[in-house]
C-alpha positions as CSV (number, residue, x, y, z in Angstrom):
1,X,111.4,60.8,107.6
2,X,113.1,61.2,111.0
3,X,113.4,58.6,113.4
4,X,112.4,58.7,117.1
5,X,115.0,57.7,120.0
6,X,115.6,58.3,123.7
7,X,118.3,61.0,124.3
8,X,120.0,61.2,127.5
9,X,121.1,64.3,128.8
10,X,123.3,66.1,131.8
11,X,122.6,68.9,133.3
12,X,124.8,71.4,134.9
13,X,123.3,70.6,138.1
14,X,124.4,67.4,137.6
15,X,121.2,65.2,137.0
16,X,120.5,63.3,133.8
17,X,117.2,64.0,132.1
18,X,115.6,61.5,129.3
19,X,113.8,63.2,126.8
20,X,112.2,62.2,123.2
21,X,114.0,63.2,120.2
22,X,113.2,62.9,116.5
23,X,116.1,63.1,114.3
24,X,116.7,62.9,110.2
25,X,118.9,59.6,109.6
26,X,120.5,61.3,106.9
27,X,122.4,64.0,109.1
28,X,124.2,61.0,110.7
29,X,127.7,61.1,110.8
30,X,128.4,58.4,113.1
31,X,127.1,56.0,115.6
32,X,129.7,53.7,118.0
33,X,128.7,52.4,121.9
34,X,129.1,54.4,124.7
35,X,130.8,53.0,127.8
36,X,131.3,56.3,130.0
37,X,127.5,56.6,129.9
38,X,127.4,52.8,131.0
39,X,130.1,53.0,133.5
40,X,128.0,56.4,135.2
41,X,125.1,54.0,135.2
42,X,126.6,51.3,137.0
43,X,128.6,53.4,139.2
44,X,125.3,54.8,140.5
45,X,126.8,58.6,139.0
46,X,123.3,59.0,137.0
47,X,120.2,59.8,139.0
48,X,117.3,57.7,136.9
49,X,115.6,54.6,137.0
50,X,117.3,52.4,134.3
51,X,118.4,49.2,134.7
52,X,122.2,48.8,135.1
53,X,121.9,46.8,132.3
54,X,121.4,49.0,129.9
55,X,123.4,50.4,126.9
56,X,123.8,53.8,125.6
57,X,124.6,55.0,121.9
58,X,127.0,58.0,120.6
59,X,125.6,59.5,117.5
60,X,127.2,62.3,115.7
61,X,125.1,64.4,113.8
62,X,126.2,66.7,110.6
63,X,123.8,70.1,111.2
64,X,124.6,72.8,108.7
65,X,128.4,73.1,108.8
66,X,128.8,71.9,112.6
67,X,128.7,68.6,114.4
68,X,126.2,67.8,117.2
69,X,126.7,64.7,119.8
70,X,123.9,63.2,121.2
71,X,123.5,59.8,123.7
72,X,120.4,57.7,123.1
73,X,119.6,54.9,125.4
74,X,120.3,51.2,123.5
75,X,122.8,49.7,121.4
76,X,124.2,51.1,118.2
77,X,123.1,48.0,116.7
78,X,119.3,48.7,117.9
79,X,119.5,51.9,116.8
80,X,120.9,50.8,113.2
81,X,118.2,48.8,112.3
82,X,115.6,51.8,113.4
83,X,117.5,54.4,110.7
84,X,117.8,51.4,108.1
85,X,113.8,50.6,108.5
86,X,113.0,54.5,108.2
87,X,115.2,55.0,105.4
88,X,113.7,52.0,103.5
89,X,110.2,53.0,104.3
90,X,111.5,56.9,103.3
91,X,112.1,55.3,99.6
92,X,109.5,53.4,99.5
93,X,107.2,56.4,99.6
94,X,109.9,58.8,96.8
């Protein structure tokens, strides 16, 4: 079952770009806050409309013998309990 989050992206020409990702919870390595996201936010480096409040996520991903880093928009924790509901719902349905 793969999950869907909010990824934040830069571009070379440097803008950020949100964009709708579905990933599988089970090629997740890791997941900690990040704060150079946050500090870009509040230091008016990132060119969208999200509240300076918000909080960004670091997730690590294990794809076929490399490692892919993504930043999704909310807390780790937030984004814990969303890959702990799919995966329950996921054996639920096995």
């Amino acid at each position: 079952m793969l999950i869907e989050l909010i990824e934040i992206k830069f571009s070379y020409e440097n803008k950020y770009k949100l964009s709708t990702v579905f990933i599988n919870p089970l090629h997740i390595v890791s997941m900690s806050e990040d704060n150079k996201t946050r500090r870009d936010l509040i230091e008016g480096r990132i060119n969208l409309d999200i509240s300076e409040s918000a909080t960004f996520t670091k997730i690590i991903l294990n794809e076929s013998r490399s490692f892919n880093e993504m930043v999704v928009v909310g807390p780790p924790q937030e984004v814990y309990q969303k890959v702990y509901n799919s995966k329950k719902k996921m054996l639920l349905r096995d």
